[in-house]
C-alpha positions as CSV (number, residue, x, y, z in Angstrom):
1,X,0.0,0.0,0.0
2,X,1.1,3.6,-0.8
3,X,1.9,6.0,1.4
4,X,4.2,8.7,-1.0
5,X,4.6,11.2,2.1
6,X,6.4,8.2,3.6
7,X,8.3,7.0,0.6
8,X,9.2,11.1,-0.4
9,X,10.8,11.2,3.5
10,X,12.3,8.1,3.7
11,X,14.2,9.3,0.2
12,X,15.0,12.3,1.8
13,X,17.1,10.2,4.0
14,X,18.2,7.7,1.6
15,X,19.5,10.1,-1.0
16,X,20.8,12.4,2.2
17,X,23.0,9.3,3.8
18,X,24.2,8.3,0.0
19,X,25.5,12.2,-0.6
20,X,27.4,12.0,2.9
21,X,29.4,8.9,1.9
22,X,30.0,10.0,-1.6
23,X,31.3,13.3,0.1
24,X,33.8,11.3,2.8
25,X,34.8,9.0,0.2
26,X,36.5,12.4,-1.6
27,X,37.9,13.2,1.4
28,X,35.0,16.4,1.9
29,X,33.9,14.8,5.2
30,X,35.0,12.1,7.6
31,X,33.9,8.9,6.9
32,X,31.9,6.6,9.8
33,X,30.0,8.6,11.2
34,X,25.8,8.1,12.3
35,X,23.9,11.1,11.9
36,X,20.5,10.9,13.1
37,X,18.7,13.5,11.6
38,X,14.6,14.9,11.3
39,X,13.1,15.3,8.0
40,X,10.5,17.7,8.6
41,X,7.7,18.9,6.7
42,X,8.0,22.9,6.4
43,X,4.6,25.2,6.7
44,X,6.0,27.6,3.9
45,X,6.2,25.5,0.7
46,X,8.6,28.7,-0.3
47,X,11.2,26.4,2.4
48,X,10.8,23.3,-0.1
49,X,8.0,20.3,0.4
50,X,10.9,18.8,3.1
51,X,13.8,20.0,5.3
52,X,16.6,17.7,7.1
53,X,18.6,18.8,9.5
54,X,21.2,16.4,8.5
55,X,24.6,18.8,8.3
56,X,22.8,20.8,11.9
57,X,22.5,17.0,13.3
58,X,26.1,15.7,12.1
59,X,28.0,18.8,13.3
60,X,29.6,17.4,16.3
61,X,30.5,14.0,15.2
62,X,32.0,15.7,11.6
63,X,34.0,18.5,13.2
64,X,32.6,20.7,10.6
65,X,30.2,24.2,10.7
66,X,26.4,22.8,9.3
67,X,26.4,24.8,6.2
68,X,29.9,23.5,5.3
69,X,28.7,20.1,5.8
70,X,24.9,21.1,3.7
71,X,27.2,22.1,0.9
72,X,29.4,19.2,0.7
73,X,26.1,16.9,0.9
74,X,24.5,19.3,-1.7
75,X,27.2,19.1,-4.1
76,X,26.9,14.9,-3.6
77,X,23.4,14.9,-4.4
78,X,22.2,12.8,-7.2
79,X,18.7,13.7,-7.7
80,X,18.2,12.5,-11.2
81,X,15.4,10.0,-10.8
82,X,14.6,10.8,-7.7
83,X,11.1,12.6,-6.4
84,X,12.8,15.8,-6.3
85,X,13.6,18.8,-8.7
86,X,16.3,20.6,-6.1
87,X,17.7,21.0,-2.6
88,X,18.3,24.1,-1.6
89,X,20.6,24.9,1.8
90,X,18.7,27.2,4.2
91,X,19.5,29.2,7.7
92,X,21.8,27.3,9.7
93,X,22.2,24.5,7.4
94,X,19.0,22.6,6.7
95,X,18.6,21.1,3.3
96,X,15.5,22.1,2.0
97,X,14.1,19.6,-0.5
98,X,11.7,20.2,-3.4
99,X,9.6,17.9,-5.1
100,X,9.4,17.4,-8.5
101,X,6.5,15.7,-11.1
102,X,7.8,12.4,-10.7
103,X,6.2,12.1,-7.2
104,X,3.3,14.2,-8.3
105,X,2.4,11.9,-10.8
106,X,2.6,8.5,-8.5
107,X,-0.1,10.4,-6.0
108,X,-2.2,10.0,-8.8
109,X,-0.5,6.5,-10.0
110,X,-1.1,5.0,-6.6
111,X,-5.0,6.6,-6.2
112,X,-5.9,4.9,-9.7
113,X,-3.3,1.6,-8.6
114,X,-5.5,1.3,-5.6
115,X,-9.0,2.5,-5.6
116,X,-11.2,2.2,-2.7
117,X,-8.0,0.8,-1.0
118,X,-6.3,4.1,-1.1
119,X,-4.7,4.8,2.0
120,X,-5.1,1.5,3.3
121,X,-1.7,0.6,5.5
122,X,-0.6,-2.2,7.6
123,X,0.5,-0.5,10.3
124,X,-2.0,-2.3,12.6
125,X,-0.3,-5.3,12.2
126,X,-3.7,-7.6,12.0
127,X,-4.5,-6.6,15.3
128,X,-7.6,-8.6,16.4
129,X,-9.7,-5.5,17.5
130,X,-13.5,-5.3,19.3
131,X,-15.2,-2.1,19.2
132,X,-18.1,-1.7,21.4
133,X,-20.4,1.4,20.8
134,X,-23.9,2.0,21.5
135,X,-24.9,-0.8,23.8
136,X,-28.0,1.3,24.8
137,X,-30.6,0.3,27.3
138,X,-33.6,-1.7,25.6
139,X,-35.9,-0.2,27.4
140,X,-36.7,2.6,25.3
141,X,-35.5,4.5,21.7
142,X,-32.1,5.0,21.2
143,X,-31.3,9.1,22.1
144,X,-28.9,11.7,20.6
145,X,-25.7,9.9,22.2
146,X,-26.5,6.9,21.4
147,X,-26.5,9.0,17.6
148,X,-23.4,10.3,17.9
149,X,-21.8,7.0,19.8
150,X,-23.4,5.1,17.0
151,X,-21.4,6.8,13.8
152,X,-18.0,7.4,16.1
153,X,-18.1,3.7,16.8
154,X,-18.8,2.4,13.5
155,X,-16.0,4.9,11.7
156,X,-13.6,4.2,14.4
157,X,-13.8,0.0,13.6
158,X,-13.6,1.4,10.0
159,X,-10.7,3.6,10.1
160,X,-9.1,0.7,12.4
161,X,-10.0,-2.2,9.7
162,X,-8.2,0.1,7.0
163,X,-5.2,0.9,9.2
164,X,-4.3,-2.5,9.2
165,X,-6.5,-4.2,12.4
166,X,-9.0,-7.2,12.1
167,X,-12.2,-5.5,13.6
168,X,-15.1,-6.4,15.0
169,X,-18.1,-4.4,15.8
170,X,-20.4,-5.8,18.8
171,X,-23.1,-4.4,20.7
172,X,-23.9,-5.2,24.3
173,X,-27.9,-5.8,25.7
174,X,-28.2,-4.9,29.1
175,X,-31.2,-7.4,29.3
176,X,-30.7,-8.6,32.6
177,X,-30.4,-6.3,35.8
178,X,-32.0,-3.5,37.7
179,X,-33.1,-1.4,34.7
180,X,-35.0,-4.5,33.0
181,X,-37.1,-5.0,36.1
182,X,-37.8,-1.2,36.4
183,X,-39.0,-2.0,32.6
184,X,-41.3,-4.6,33.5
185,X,-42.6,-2.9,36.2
186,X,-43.4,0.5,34.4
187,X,-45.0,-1.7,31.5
188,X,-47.0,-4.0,34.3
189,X,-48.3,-0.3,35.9
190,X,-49.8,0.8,32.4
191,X,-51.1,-2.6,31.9
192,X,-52.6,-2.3,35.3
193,X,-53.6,1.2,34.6
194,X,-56.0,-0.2,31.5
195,X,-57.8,-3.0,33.0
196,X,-58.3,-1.1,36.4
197,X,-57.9,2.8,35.9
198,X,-55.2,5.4,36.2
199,X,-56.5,6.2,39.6
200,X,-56.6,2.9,40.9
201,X,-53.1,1.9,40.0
202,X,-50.3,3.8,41.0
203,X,-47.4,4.4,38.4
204,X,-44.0,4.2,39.6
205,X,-41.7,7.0,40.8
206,X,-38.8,5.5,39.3
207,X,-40.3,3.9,36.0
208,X,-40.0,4.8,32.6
209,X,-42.5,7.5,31.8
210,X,-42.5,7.3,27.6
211,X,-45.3,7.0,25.2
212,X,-43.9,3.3,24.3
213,X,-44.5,1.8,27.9
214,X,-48.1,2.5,27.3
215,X,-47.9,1.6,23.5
216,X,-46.7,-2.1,24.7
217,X,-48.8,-2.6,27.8
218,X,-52.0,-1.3,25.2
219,X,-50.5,-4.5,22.6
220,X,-50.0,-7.1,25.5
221,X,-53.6,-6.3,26.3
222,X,-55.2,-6.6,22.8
223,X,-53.9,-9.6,22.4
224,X,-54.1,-11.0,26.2
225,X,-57.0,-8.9,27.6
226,X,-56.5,-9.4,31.2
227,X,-55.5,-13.0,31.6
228,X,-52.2,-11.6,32.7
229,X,-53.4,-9.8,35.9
230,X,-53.9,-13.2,37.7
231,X,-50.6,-14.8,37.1
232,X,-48.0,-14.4,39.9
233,X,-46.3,-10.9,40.2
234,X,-42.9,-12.3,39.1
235,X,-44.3,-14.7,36.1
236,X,-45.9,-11.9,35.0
237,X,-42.9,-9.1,35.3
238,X,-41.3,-12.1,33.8
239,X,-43.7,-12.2,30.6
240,X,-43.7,-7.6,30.9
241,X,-40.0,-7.6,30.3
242,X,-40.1,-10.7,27.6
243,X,-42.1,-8.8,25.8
244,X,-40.7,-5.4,25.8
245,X,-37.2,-6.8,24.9
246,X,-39.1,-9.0,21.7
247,X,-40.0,-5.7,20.4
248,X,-37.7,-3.1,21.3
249,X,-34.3,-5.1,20.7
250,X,-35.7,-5.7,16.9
251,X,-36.9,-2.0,16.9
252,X,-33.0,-1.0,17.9
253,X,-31.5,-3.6,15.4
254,X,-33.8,-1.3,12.4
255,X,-32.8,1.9,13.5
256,X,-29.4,1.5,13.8
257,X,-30.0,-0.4,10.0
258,X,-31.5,2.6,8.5
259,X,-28.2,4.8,10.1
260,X,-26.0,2.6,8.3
261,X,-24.9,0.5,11.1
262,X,-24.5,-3.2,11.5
263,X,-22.8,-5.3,13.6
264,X,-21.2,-8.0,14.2
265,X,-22.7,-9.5,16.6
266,X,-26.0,-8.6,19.9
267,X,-24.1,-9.9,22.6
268,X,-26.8,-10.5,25.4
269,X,-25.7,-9.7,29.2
270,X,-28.2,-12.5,30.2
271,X,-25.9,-15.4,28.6
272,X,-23.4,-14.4,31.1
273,X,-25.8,-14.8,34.4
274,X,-27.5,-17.9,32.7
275,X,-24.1,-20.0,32.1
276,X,-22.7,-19.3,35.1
277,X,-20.1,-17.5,33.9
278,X,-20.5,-14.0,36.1
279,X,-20.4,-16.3,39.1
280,X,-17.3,-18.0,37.8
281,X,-15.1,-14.7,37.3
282,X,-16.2,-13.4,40.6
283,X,-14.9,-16.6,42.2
284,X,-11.8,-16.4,40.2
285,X,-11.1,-12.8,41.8
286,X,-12.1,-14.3,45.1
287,X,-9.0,-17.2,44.2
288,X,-7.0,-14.3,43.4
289,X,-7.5,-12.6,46.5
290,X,-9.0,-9.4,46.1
291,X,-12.8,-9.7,47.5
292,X,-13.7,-9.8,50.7
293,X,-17.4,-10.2,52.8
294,X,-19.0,-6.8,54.4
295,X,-22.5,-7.0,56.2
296,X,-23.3,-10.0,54.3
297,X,-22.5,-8.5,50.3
298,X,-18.9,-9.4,48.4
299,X,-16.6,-6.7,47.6
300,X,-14.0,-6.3,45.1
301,X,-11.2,-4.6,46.7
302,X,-11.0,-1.7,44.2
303,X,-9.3,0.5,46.3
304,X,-6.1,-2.2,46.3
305,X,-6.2,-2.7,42.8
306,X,-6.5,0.9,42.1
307,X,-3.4,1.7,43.6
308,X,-1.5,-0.7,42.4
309,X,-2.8,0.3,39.0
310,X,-2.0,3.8,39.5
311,X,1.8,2.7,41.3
312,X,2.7,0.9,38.1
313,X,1.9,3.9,35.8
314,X,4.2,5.9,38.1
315,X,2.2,8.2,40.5
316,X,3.8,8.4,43.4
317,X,3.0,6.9,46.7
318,X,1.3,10.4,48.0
319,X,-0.2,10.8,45.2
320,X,-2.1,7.1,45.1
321,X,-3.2,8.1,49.4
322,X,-4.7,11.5,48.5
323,X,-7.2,9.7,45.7
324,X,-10.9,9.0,47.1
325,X,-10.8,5.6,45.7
326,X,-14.0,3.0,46.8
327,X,-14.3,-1.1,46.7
328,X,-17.1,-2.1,44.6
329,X,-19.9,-4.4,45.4
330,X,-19.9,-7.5,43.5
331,X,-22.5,-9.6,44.8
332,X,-25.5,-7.7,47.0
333,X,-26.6,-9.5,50.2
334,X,-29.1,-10.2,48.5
335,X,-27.5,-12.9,46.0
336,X,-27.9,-10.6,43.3
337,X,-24.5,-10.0,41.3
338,X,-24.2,-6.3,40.4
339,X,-24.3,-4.6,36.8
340,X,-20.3,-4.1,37.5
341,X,-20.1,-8.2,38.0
342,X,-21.2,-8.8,34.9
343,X,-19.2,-6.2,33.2
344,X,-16.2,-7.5,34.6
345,X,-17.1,-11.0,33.6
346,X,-18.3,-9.8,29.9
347,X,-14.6,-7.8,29.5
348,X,-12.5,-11.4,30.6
349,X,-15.0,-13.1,27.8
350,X,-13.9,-10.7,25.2
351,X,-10.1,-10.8,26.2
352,X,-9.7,-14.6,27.4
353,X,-12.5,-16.3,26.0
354,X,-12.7,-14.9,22.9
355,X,-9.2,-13.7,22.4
356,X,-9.1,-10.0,21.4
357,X,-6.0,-8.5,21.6
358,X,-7.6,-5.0,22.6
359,X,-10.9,-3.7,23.5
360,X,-12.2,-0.5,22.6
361,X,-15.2,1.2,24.1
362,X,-17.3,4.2,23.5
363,X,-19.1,5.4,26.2
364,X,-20.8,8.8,27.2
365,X,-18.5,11.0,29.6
366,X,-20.4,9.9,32.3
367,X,-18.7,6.9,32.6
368,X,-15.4,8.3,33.3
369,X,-15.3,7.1,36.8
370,X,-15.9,3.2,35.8
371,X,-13.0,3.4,33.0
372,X,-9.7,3.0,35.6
373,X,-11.9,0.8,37.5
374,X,-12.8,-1.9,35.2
375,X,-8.9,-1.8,33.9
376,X,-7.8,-2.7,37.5
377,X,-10.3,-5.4,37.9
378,X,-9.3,-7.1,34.6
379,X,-5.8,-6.6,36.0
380,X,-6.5,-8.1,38.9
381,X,-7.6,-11.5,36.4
382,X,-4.2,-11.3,34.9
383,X,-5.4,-9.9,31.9
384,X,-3.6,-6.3,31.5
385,X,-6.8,-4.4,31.2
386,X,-4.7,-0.9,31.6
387,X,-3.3,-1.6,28.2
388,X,-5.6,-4.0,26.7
389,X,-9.3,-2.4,26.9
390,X,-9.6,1.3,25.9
391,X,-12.1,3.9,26.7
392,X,-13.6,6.6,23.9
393,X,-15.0,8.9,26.6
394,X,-18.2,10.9,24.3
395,X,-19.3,14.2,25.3
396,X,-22.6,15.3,24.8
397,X,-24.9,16.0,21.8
398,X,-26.8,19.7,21.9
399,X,-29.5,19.6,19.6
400,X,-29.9,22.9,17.8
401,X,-32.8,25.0,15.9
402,X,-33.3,28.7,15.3
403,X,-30.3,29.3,17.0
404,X,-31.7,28.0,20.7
405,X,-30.9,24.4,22.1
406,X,-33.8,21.9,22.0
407,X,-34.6,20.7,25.1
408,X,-34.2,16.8,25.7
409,X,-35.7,15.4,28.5
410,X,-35.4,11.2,29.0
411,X,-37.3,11.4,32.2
412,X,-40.5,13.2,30.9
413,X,-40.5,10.7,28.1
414,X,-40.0,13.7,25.5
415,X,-36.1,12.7,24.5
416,X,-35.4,13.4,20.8
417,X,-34.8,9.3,19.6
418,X,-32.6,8.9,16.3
419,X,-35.7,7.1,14.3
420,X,-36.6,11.1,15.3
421,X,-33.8,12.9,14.2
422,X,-33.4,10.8,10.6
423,X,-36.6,12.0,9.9
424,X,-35.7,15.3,10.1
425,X,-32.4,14.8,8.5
426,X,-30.7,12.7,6.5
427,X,-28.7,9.6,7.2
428,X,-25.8,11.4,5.6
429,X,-26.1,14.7,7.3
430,X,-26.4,12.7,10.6
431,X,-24.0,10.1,10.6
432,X,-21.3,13.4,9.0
433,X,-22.4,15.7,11.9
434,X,-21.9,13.6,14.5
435,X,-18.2,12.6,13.6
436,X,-17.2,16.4,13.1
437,X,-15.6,17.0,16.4
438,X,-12.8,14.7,18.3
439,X,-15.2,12.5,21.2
440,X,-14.0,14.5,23.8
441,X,-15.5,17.8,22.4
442,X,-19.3,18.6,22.4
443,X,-21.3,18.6,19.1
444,X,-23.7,21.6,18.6
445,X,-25.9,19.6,16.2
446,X,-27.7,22.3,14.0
447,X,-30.7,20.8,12.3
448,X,-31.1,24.0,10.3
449,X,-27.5,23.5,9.2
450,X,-28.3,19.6,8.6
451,X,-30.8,20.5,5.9
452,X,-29.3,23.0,3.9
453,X,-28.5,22.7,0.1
454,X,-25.4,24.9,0.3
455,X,-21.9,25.1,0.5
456,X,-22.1,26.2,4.3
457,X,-23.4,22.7,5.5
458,X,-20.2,20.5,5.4
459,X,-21.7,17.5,4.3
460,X,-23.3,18.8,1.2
461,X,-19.9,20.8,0.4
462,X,-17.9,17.7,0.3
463,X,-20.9,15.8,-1.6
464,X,-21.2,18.4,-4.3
465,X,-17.4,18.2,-4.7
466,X,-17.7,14.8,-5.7
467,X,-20.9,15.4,-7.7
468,X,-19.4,18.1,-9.5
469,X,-16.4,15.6,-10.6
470,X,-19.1,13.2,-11.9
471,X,-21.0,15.9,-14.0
472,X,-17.7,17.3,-15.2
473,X,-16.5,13.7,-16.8
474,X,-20.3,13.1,-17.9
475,X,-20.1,16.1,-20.0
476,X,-16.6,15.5,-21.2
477,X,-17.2,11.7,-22.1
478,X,-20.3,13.2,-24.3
479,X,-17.8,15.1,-26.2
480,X,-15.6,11.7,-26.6
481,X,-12.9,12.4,-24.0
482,X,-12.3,10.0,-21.3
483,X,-10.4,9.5,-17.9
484,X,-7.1,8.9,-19.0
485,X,-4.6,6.5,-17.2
486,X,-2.4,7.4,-14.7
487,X,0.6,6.9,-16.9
488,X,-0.6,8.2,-20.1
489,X,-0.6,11.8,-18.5
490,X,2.5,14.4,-18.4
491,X,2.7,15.1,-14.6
492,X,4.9,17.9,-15.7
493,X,1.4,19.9,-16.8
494,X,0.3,19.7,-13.6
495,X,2.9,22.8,-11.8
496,X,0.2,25.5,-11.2
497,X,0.3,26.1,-7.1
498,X,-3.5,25.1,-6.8
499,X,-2.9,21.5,-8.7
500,X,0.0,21.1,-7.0
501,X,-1.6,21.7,-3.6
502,X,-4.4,19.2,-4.7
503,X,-1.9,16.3,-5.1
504,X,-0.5,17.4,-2.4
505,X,-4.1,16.9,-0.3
506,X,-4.9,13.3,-2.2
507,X,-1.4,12.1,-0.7
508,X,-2.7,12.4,2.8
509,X,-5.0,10.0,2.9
510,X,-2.9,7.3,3.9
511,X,-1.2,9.2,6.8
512,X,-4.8,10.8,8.4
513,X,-6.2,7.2,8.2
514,X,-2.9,5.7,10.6
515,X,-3.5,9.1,12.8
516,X,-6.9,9.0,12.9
517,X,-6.5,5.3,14.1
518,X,-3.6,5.7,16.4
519,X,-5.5,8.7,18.3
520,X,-9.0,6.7,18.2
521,X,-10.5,10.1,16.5
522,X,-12.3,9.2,13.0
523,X,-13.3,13.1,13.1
524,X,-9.5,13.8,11.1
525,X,-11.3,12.2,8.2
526,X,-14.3,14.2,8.1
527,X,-11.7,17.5,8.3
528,X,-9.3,15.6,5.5
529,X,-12.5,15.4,3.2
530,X,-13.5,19.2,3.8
531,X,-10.0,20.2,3.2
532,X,-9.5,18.0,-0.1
533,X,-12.7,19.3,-1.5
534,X,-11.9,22.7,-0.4
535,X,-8.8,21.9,-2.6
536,X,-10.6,20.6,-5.4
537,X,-13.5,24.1,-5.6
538,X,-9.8,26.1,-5.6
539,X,-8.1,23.9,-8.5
540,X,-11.5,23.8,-10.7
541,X,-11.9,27.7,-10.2
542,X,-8.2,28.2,-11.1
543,X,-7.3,25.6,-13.7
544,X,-9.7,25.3,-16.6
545,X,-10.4,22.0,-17.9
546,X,-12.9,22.1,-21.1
547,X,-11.3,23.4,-23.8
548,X,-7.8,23.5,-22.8
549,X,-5.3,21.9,-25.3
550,X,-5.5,18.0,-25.3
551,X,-2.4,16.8,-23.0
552,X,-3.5,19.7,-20.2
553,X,-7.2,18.5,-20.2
554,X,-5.7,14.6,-20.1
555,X,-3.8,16.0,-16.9
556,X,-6.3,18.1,-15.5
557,X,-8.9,15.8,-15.8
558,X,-7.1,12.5,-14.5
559,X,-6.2,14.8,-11.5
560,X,-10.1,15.6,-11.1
561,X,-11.0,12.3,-11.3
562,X,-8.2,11.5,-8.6
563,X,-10.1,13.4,-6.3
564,X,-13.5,12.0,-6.9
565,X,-12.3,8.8,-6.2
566,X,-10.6,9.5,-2.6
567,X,-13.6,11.7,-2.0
568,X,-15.8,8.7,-2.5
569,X,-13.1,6.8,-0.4
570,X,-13.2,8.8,2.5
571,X,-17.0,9.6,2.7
572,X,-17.1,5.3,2.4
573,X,-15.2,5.0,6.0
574,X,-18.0,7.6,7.6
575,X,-20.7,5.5,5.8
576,X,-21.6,8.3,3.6
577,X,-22.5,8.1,0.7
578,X,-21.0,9.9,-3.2
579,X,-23.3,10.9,-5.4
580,X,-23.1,11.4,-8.3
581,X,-25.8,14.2,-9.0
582,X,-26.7,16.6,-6.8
């Protein structure tokens, strides 16, 4: 796989050490020595496309002033064949390299060479990767950060899988627990609250308040009546919850369908408590030695773990003793294993079990307190959760219109769900939106913004870039020119700054892919794509096209097509889609 802002550096140096001994085999330098220099990549293009600091490096071990040393290595250059037109020697001695229309034109070789795999690398080694995003509640729609957790997730296992990683994409139901009986129970109160009254059955405090509690306790009595009111409490909670899960889990499964998401696979929290499996990993921390029994309930010793967490990753001593750090209950007194039980014993199923090499996770900010926690307790199984499992902490979503936040309320029943939201907007504008910022900023989510048809809503800008490719090589096919090859063009044609700055974008594809993946932040794509097309509006405004003399319009246009192809690329890994008219 390609990566020509790689292969131009590592040139740099190859062409840079060559020089050097050619210049200490005529006796211009001593011979022997290692130079370890940068090869940087200069702001002002006017400082050439790339600058060692070999002769500023190799000063001490050469006895020599830099510039005396950048001359000798200038006047050892070979550059004929190389990526680069000229080096230039600049300030205190760095060698300022420019590139010249060989590389130009393998951008464009390597784009055509590889298609949708364009920018692909192997830098992740076929890592065997789980990413775990969404993993809402299935007690009611999915909300705005489940939204935006949704697309971060799915792009992130994207971005990972072309980096290089073998991905997986799983989802987690919590269909087992304290919120699935506060289901039941809310659903049993509006069953009740049919066959009996409103004011003869009390509703909850606690329970879930929304329109679809009522909707399914309304169904279950269609088709039941009320046969159900006689069965015992817990059958029928039992048979509530059953039911609720049969529809909303299938409901989830379509909504996250019609974002563009699918996964791998529904893991179910219940097949953990049913094989026996939560109570087994508990009892292997208890052979390990960090629980212990307090009025009648099993705790993990967090606090222990913590610390020797926090010791290893070198905090000191005083540091560790002034953190507030609690044990965790693991089993209640009750005999009821905790929500955290299970968690630890679904995290040891995904790294022993099922052998991940690392876990990634996207959770809402929220959850911030939980992350060092769960790491120790999977180091206390011997399983290097402080390395192996990472957290994507999410901030929140605010939903806006007319200027003025919408107001979300879960508890009232009156959140805004994401079957909502994509009828309102797009699956496109959504799934774009939500990846626009790094995880741990806030989105402002502009639904005004989301809808327009103009250059100021990102989404459509970068869409009608590609669009505006497509028409272009429409209109020039009707007039019996087409896309040229890669090497049937003269990259020499392409030297205006604005072509030259496109190239420049469609090589950095490969590079924002292996950042975005190494920083866990698929948003860099969405700003490489809004830069290249940004690019692209400059270089069509600039550079004509139709009616230019054949072997520019070959050029021009195999460059324009270059673009629409890592446009369509790019907007791929977000899950949105190129179209073609617009």
């Amino acid at each position: 796989m390609s990566n020509m802002i790689q292969a131009a550096r590592a040139q740099v140096a190859e062409l840079t050490q060559a020089a050097y001994e050619k210049a200490a085999a005529a006796g211009l330098l001593p011979a022997g020595a290692e130079v370890k220099a940068t090869i940087e990549i200069p702001k002002d293009t006017s400082h050439g496309d790339y600058a060692s600091s070999f002769a500023m490096a190799g000063a001490k071990a050469l006895h020599k002033a830099p510039r005396m040393i950048a001359q000798a290595i200038v006047d050892n250059l070979e550059l004929e064949g190389s990526y680069f037109d000229k080096v230039e020697i600049a300030g205190p001695g760095f060698l300022n390299f420019t590139l010249g229309s060989k590389w130009y034109g393998e951008v464009l070789s390597a784009v055509e060479r590889e298609g949708e795999n364009y920018g692909a690398n192997t830098e992740g080694n076929g890592e065997k990767v789980m990413v775990e995003f969404v993993s809402a509640n299935p007690t009611g729609p999915m909300h705005m950060g489940n939204a935006r957790g949704g697309v971060l997730g799915d792009t992130l296992a994207n971005v990972l899988k072309r980096d290089g990683c073998d991905t997986w994409k799983e989802f987690y139901v919590n269909d087992a627990g304290n919120q699935i009986n506060k289901f039941a129970v809310s659903i049993n109160a509006r069953y009740m609250q049919i066959i009996l009254g409103e004011e003869n059955f009390a509703f909850p405090e606690e329970g879930y308040h929304g329109d679809d509690i009522k909707e399914m306790a309304q169904a279950i009595y269609d088709a039941h009546g009320d046969s159900w009111k006689d069965l015992p409490e817990q059958e029928r909670l039992d048979k509530m919850a059953q039911y609720g899960l049969s529809v909303n889990i299938p409901k989830m499964e379509a909504d996250l369908k019609r974002y563009g998401i699918v996964y791998d696979q529904w893991f179910l929290e219940s097949t953990l408590h049913n094989s026996g499996y939560v109570v087994d990993t508990v009892q292997l921390l208890t052979d390990k030695g960090w629980t212990y029994e307090k009025d009648g309930a099993l705790w993990l010793d967090t606090t222990k773990l913590l610390k020797a967490k926090f010791m290893r990753e070198g905090k000191t001593q005083e540091q560790v003793d002034k953190l507030d750090l609690k044990d965790d209950v693991l089993r209640r007194a009750n005999g009821f294993y905790t929500y955290f039980a299970a968690d630890i014993a679904y995290h040891r199923n995904k790294l022993e079990e099922r052998g991940f090499d690392k876990v990634i996770n996207v959770w809402g900010a929220d959850h911030h307190g939980h992350v060092a926690r769960l790491q120790a307790a999977l180091d206390g199984l011997g399983l290097d959760g402080s390395n192996r499992l990472v957290v994507v902490l999410m901030q929140l979503v605010n939903l806006m219109q007319d200027g003025k936040p919408v107001r979300m309320s879960k508890r009232s029943g009156k959140a805004i769900a994401l079957h909502d939201l994509l009828d309102e907007v797009s699956v496109d504008a959504a799934r774009y939106f939500f990846n626009s910022r790094a995880a741990t900023s806030p989105v402002d989510f502009d639904l005004d913004l989301a809808v327009r048809q103009d250059s100021e809503n990102p989404v459509y800008y970068v869409q009608y870039a590609h669009a505006r490719i497509c028409s272009l090589t429409a209109r020039l096919k009707e007039e019996g020119q087409s896309v040229p090859a890669a090497d049937q063009i003269d990259a020499k044609l392409l030297s205006t700054p604005e072509e030259r700055a496109l190239i420049k974008a469609l090589s950095q594809l490969p590079e924002e892919i292996h950042q975005a993946a190494r920083a866990y932040d698929p948003s860099r794509i969405n700003r490489y794509l809004t830069a290249l097309a940004g690019d692209f509006h400059r270089f069509y405004n600039a550079c004509h096209i139709m009616g230019e003399e054949q072997n520019v319009l070959a050029a021009r246009l195999k460059l324009a097509d270059s673009v629409r192809s890592v446009l369509a690329n790019g907007l791929g890994l977000l899950g949105v889609s190129a179209p073609e008219k617009m």
